[in-house]
PDB file of N, CA, C and O in Angstrom:
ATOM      1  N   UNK A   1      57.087 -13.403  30.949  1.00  0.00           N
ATOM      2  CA  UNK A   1      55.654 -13.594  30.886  1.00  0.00           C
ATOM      3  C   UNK A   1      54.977 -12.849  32.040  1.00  0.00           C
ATOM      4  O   UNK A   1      53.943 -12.215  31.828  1.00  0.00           O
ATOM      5  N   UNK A   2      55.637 -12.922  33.482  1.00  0.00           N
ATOM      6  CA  UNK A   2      55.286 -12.425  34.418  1.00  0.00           C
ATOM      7  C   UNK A   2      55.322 -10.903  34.092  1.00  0.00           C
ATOM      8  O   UNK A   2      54.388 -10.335  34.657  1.00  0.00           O
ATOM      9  N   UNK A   3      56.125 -10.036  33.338  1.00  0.00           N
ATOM     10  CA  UNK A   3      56.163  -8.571  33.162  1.00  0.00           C
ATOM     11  C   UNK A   3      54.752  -7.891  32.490  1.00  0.00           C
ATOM     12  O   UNK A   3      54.159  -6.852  32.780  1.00  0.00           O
ATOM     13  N   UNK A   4      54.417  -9.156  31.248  1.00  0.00           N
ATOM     14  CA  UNK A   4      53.068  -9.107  30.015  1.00  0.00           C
ATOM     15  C   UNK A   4      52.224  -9.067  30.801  1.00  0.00           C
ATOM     16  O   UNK A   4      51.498  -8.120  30.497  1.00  0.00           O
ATOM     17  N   UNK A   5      51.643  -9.861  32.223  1.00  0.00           N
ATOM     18  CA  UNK A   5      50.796 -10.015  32.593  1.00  0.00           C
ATOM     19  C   UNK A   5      50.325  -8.759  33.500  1.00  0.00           C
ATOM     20  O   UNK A   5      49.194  -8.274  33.521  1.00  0.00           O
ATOM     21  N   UNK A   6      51.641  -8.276  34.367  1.00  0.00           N
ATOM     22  CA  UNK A   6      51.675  -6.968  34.841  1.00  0.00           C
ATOM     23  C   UNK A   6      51.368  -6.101  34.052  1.00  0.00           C
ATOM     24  O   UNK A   6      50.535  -5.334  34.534  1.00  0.00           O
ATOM     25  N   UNK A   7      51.640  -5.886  33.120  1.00  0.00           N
ATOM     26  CA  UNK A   7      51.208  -4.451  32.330  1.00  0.00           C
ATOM     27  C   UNK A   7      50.302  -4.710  31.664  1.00  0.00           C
ATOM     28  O   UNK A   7      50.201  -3.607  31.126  1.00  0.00           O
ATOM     29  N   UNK A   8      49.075  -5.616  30.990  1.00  0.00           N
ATOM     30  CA  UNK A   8      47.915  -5.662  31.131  1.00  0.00           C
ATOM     31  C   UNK A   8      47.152  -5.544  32.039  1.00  0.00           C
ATOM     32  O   UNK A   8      46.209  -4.772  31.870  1.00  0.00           O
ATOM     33  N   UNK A   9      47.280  -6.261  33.326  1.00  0.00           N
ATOM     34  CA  UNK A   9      46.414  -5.672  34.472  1.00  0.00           C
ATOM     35  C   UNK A   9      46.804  -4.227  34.851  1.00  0.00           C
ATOM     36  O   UNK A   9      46.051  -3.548  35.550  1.00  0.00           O
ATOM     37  N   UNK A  10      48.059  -3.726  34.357  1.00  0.00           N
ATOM     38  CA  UNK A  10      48.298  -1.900  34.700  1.00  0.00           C
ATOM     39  C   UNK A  10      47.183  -1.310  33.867  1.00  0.00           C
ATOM     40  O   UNK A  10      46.383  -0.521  34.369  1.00  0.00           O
ATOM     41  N   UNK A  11      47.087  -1.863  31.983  1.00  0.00           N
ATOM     42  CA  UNK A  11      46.401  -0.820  31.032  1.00  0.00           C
ATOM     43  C   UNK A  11      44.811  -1.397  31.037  1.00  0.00           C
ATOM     44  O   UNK A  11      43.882  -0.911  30.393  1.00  0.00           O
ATOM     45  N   UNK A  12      44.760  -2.395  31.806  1.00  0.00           N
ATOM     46  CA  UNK A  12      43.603  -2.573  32.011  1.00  0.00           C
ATOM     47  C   UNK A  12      42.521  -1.346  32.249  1.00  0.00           C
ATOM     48  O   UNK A  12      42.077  -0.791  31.243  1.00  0.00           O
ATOM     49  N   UNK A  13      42.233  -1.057  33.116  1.00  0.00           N
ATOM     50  CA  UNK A  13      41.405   0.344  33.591  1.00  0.00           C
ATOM     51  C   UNK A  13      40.974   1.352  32.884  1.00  0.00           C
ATOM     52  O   UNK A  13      39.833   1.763  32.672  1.00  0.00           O
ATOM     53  N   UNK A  14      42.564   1.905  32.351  1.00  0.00           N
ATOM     54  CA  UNK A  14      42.658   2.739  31.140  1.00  0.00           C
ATOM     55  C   UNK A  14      42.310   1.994  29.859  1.00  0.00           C
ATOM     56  O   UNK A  14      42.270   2.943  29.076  1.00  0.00           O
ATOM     57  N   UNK A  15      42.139   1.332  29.416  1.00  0.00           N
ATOM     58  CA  UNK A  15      41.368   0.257  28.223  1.00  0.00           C
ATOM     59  C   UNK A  15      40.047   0.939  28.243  1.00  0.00           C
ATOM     60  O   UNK A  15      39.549   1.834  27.560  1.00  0.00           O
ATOM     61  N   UNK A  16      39.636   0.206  29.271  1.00  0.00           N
ATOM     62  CA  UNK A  16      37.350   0.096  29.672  1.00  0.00           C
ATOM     63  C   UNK A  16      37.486   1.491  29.825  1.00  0.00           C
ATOM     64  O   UNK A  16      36.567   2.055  29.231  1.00  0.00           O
ATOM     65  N   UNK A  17      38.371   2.397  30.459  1.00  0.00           N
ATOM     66  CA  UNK A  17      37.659   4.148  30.758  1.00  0.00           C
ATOM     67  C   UNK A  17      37.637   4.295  28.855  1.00  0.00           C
ATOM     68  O   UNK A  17      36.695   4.871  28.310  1.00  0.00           O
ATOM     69  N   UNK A  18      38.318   3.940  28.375  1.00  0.00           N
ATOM     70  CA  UNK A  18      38.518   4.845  27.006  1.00  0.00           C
ATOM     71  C   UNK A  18      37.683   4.255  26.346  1.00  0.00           C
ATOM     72  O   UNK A  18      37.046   4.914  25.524  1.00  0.00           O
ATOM     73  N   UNK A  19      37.441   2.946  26.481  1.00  0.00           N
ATOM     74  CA  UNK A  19      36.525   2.044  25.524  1.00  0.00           C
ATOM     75  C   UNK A  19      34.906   2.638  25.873  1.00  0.00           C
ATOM     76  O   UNK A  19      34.072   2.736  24.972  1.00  0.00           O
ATOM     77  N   UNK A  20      34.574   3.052  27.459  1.00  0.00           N
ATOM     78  CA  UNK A  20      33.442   3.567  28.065  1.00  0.00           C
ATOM     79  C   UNK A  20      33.181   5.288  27.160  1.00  0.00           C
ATOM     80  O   UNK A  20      32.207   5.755  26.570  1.00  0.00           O
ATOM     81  N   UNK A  21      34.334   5.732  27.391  1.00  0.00           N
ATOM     82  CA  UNK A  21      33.974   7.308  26.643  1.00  0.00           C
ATOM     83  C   UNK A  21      33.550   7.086  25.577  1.00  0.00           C
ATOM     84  O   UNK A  21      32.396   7.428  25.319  1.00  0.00           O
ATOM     85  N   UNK A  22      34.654   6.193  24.248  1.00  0.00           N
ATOM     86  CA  UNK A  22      34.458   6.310  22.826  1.00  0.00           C
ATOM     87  C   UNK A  22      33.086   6.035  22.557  1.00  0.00           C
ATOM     88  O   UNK A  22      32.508   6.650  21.660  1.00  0.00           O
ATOM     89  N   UNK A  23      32.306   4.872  23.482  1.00  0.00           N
ATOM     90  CA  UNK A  23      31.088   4.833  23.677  1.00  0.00           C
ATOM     91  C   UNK A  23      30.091   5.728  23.812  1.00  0.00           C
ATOM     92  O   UNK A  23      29.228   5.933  22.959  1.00  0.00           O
ATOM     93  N   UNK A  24      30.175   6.243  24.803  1.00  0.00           N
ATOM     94  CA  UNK A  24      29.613   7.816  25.258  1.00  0.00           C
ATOM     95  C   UNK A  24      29.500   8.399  24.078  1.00  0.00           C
ATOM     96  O   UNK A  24      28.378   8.248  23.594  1.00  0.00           O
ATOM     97  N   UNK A  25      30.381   9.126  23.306  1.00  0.00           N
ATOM     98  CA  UNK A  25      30.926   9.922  22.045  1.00  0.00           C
ATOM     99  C   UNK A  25      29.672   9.372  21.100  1.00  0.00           C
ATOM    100  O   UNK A  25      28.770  10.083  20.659  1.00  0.00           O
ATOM    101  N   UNK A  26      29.817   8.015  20.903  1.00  0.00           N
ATOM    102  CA  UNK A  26      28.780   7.416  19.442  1.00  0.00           C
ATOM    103  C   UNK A  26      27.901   7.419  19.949  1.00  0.00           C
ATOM    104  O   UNK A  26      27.041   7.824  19.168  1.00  0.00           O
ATOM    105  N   UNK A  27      27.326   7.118  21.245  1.00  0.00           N
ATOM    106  CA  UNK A  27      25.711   7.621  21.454  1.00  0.00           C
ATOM    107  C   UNK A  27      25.082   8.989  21.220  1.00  0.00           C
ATOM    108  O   UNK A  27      23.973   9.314  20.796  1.00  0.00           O
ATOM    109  N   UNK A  28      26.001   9.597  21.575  1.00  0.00           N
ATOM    110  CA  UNK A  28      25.624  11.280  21.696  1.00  0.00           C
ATOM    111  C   UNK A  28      25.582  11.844  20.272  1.00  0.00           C
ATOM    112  O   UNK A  28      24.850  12.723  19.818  1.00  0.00           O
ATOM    113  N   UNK A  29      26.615  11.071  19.632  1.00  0.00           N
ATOM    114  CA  UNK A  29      26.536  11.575  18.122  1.00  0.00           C
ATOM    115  C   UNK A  29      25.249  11.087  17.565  1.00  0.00           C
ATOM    116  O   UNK A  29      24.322  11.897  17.589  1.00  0.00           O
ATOM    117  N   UNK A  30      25.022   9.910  17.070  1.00  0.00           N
ATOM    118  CA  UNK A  30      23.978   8.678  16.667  1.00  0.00           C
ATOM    119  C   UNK A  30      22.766   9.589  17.435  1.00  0.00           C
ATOM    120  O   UNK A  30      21.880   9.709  16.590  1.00  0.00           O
ATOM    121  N   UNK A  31      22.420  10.173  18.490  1.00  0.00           N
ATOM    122  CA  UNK A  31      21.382  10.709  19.123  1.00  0.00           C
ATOM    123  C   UNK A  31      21.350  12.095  18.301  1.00  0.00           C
ATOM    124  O   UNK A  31      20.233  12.275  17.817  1.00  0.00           O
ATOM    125  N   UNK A  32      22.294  13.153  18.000  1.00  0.00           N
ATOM    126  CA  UNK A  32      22.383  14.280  17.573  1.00  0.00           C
ATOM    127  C   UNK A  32      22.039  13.714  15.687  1.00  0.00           C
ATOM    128  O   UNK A  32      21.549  14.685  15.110  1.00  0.00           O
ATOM    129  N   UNK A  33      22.094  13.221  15.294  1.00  0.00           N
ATOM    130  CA  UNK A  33      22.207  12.436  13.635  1.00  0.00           C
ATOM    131  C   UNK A  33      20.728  12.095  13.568  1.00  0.00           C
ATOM    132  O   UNK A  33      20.085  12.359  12.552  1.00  0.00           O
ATOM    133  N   UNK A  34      20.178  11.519  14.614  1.00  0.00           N
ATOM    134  CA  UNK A  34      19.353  11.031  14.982  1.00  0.00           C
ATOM    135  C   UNK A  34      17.691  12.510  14.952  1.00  0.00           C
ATOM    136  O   UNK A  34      16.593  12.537  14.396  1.00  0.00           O
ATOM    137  N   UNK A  35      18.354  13.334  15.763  1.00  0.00           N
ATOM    138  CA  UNK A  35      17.655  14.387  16.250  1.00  0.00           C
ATOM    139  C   UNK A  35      17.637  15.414  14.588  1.00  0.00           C
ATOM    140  O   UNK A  35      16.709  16.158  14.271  1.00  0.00           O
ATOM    141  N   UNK A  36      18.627  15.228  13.934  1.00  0.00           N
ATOM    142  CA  UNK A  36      18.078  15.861  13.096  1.00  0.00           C
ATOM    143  C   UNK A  36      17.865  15.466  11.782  1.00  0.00           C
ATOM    144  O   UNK A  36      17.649  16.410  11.022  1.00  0.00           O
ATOM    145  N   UNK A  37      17.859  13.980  11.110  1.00  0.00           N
ATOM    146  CA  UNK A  37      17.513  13.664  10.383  1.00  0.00           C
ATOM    147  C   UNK A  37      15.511  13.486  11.067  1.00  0.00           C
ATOM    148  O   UNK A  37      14.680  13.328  10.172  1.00  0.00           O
ATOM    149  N   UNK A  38      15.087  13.522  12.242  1.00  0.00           N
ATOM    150  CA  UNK A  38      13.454  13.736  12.837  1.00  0.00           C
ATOM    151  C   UNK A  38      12.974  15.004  12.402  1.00  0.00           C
ATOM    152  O   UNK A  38      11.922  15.153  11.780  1.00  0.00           O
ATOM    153  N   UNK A  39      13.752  15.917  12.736  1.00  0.00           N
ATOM    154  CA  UNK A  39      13.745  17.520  12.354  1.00  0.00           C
ATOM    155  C   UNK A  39      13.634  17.807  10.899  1.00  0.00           C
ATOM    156  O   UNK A  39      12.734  18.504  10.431  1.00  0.00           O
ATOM    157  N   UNK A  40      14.488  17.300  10.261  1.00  0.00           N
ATOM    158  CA  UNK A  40      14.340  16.869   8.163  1.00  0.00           C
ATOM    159  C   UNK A  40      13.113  16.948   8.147  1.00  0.00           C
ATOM    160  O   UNK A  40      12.449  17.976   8.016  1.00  0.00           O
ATOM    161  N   UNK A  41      12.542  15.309   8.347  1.00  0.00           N
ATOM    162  CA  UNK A  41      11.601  14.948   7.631  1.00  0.00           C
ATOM    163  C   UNK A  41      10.033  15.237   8.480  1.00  0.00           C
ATOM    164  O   UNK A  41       8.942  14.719   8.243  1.00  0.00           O
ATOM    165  N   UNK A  42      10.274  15.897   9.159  1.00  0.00           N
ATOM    166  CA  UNK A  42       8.850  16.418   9.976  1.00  0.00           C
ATOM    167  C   UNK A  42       8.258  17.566   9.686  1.00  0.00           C
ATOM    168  O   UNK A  42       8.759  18.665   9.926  1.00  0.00           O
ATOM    169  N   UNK A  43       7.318  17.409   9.230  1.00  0.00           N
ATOM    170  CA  UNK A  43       6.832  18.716   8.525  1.00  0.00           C
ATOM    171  C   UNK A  43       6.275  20.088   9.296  1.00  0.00           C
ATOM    172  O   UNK A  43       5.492  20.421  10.186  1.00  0.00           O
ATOM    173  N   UNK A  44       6.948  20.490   8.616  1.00  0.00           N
ATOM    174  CA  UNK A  44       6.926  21.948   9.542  1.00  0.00           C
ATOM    175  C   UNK A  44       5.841  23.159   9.002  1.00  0.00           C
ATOM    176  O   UNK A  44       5.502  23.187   7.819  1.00  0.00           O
ATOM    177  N   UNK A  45       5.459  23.912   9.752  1.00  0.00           N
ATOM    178  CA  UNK A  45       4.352  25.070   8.497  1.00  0.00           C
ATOM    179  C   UNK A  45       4.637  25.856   8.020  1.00  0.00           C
ATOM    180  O   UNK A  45       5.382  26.726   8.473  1.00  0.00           O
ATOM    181  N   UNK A  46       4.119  25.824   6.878  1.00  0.00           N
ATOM    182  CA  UNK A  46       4.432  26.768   6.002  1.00  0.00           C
ATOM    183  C   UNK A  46       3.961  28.019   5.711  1.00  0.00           C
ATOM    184  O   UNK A  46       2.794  28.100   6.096  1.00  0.00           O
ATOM    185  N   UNK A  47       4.361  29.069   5.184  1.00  0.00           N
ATOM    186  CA  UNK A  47       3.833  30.337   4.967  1.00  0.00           C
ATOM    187  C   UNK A  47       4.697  31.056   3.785  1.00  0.00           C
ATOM    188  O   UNK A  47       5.901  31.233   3.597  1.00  0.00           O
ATOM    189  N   UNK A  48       3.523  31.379   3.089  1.00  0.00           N
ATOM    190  CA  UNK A  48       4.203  32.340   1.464  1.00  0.00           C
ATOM    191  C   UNK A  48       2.981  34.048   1.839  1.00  0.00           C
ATOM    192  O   UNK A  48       2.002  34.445   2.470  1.00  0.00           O
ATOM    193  N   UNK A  49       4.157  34.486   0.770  1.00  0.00           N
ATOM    194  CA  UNK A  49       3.530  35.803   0.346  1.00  0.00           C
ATOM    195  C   UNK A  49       2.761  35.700  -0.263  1.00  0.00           C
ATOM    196  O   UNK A  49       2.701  34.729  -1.018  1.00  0.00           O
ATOM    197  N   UNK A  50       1.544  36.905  -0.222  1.00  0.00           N
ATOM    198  CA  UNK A  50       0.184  36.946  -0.732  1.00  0.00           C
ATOM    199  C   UNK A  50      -0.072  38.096  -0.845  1.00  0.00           C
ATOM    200  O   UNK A  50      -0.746  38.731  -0.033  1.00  0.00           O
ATOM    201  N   UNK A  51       0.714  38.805  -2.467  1.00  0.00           N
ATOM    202  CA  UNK A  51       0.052  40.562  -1.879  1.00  0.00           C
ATOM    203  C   UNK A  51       0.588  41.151  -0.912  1.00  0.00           C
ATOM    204  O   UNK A  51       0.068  42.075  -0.287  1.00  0.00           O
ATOM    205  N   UNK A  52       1.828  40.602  -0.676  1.00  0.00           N
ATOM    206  CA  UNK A  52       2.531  41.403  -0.020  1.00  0.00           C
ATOM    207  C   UNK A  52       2.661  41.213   1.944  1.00  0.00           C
ATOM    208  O   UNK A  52       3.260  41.830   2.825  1.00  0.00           O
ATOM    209  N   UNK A  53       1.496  39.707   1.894  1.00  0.00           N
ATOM    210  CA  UNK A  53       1.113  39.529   3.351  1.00  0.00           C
ATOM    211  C   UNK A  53       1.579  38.169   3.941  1.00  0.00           C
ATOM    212  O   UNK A  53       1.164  37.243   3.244  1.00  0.00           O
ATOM    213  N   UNK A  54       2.072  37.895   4.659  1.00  0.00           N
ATOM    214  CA  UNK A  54       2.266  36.323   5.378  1.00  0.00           C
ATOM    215  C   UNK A  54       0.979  35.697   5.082  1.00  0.00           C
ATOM    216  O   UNK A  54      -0.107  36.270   5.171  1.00  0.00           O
ATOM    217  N   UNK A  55       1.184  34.378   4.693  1.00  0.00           N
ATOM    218  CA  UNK A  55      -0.260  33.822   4.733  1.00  0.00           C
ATOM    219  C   UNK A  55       0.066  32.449   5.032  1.00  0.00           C
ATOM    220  O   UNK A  55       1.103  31.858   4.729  1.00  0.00           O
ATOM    221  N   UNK A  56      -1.282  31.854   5.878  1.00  0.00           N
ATOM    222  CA  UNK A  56      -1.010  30.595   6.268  1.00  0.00           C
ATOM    223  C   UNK A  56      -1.124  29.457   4.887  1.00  0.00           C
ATOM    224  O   UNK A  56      -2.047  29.757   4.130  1.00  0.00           O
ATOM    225  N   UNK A  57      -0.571  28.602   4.599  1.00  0.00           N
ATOM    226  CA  UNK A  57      -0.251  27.946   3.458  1.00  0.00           C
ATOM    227  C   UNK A  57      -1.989  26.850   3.609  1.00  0.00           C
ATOM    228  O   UNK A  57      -2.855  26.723   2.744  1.00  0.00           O
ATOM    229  N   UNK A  58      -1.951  26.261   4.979  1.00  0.00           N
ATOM    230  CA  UNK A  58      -3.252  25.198   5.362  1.00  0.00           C
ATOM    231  C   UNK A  58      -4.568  26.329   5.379  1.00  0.00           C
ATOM    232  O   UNK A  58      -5.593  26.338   4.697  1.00  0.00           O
ATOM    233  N   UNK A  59      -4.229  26.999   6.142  1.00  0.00           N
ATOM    234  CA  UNK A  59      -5.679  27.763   5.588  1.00  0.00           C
ATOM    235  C   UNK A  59      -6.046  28.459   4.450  1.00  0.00           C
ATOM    236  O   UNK A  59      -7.197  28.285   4.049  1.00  0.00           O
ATOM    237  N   UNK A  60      -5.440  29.082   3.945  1.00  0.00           N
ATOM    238  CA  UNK A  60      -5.262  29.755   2.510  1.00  0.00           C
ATOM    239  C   UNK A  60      -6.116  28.183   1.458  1.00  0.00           C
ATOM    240  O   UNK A  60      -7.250  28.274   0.989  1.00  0.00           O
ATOM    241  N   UNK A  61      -5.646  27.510   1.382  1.00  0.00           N
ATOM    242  CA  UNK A  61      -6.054  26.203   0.993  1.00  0.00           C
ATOM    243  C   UNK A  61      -7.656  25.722   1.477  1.00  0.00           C
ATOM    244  O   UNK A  61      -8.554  25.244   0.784  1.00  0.00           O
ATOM    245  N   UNK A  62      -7.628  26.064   3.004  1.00  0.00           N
ATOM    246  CA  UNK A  62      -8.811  25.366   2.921  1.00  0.00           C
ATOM    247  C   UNK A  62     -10.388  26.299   2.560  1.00  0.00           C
ATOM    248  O   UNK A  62     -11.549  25.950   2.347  1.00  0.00           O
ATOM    249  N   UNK A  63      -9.389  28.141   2.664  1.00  0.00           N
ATOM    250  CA  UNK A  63     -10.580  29.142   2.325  1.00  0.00           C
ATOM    251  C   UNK A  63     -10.834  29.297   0.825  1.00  0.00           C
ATOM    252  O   UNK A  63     -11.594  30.078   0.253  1.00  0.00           O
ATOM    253  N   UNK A  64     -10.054  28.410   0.350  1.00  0.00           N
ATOM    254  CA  UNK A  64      -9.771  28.696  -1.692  1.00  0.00           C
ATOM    255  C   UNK A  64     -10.018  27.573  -2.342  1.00  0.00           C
ATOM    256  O   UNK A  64      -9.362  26.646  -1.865  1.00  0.00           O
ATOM    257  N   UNK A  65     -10.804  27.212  -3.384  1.00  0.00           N
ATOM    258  CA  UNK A  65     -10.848  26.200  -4.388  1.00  0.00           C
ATOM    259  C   UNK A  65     -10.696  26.987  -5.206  1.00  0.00           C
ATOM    260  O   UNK A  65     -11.420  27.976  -5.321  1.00  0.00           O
ATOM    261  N   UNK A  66      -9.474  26.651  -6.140  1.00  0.00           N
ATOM    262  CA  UNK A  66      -9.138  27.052  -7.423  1.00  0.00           C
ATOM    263  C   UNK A  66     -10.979  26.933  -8.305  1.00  0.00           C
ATOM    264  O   UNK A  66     -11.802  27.803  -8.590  1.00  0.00           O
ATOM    265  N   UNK A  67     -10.964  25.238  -8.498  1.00  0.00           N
ATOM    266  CA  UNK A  67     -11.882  24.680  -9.162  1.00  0.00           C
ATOM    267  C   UNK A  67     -13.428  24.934  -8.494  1.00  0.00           C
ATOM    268  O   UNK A  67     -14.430  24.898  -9.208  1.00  0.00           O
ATOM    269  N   UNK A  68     -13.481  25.155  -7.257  1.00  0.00           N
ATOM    270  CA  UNK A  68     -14.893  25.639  -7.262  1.00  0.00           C
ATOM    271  C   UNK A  68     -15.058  27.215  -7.755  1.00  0.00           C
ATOM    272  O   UNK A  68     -16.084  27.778  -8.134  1.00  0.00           O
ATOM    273  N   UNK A  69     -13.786  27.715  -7.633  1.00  0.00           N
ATOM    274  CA  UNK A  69     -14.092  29.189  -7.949  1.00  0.00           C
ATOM    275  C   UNK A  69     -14.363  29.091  -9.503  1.00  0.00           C
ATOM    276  O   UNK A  69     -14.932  30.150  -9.768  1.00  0.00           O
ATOM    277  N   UNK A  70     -14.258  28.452 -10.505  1.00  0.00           N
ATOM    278  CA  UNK A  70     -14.075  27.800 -11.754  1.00  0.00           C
ATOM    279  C   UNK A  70     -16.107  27.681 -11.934  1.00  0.00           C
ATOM    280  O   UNK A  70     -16.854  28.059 -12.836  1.00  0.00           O
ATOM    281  N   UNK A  71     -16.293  27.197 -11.014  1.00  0.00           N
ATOM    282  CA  UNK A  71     -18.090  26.895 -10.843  1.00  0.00           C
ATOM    283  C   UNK A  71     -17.756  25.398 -11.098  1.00  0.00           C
ATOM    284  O   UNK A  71     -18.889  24.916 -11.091  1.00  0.00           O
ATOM    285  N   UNK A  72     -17.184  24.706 -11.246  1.00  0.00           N
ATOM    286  CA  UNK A  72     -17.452  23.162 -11.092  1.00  0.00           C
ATOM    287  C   UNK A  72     -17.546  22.504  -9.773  1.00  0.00           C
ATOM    288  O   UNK A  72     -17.295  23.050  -8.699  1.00  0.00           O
ATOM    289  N   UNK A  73     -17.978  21.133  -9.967  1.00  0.00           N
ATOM    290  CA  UNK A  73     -18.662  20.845  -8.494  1.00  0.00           C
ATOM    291  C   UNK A  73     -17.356  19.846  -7.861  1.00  0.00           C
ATOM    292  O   UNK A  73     -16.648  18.982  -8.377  1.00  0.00           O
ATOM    293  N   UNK A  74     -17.450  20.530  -6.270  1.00  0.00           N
ATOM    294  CA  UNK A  74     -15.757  20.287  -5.774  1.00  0.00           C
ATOM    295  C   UNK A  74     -16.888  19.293  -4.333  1.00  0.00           C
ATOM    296  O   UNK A  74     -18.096  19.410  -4.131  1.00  0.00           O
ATOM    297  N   UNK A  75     -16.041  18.551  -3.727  1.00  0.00           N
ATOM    298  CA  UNK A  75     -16.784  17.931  -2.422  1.00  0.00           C
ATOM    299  C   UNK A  75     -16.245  18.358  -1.079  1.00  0.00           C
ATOM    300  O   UNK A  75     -16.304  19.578  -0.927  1.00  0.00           O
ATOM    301  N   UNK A  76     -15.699  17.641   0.013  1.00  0.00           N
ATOM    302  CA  UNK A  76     -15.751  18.866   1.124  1.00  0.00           C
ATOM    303  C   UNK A  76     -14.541  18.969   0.934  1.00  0.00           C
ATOM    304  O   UNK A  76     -14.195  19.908   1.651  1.00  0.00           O
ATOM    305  N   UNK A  77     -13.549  18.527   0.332  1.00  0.00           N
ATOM    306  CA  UNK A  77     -12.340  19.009   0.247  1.00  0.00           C
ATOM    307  C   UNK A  77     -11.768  19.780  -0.652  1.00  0.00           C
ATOM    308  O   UNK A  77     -10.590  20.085  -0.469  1.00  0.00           O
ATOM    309  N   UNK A  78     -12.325  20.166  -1.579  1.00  0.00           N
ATOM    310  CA  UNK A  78     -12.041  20.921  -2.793  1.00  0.00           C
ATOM    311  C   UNK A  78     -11.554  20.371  -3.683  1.00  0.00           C
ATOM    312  O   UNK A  78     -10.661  21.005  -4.244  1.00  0.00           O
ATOM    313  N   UNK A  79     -11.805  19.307  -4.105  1.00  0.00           N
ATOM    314  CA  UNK A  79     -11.410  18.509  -4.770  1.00  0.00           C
ATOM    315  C   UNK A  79     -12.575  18.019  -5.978  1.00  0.00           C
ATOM    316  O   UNK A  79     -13.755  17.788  -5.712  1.00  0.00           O
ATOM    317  N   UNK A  80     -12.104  17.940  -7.038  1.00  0.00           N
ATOM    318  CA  UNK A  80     -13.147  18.002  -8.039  1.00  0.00           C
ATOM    319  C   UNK A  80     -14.082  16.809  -8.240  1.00  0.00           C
ATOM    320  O   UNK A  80     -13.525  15.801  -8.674  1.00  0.00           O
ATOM    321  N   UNK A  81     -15.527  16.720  -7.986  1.00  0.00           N
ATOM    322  CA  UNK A  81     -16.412  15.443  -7.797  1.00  0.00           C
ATOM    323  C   UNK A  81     -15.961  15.182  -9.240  1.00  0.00           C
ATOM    324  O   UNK A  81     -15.360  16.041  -9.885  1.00  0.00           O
ATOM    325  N   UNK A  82     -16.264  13.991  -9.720  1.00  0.00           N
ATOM    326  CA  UNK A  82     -17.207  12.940 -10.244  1.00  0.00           C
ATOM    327  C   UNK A  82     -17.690  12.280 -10.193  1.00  0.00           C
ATOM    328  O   UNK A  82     -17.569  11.311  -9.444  1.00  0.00           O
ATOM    329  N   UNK A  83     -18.928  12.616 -11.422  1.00  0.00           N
ATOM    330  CA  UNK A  83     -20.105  11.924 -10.828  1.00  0.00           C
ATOM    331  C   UNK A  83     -20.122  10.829 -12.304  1.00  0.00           C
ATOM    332  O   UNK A  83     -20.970   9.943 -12.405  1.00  0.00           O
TER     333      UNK A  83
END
């Protein structure tokens, strides 16, 4: 019994260092998993071709109404009133 007790207090140390890293390891991962499932779903800007030109996707949008160009009546968003 006296030998069991010795060589737990020997692997003691080495236990908590390894139990401390494996720790370390899943934070850093869980933080990196973390960092880019934020990166996924965060919207980023966009830009398409236009004639051959980069164009900003938000402004392109806000200089264009399909439907006002149509002559129907759009409100400040371009979006089609009813009245």
């Amino acid at each position: 019994m006296d030998d069991i007790s010795k060589l737990l207090q020997e692997a003691k140390p080495l236990y908590i260092a390894r139990k401390k890293q494996r720790n370390r390891i899943k934070a850093v991962l869980c933080m990196l998993v973390g960092a880019v499932m934020i990166s996924t779903f965060m919207p980023q800007k966009s830009a398409f071709v236009d004639n051959g030109e980069w164009v900003d996707y938000e402004q392109y949008i806000s200089q264009t109404s399909p439907i006002e160009d149509m002559g129907l009546p759009v409100d400040e968003y371009g979006l089609l009133m009813v009245s």
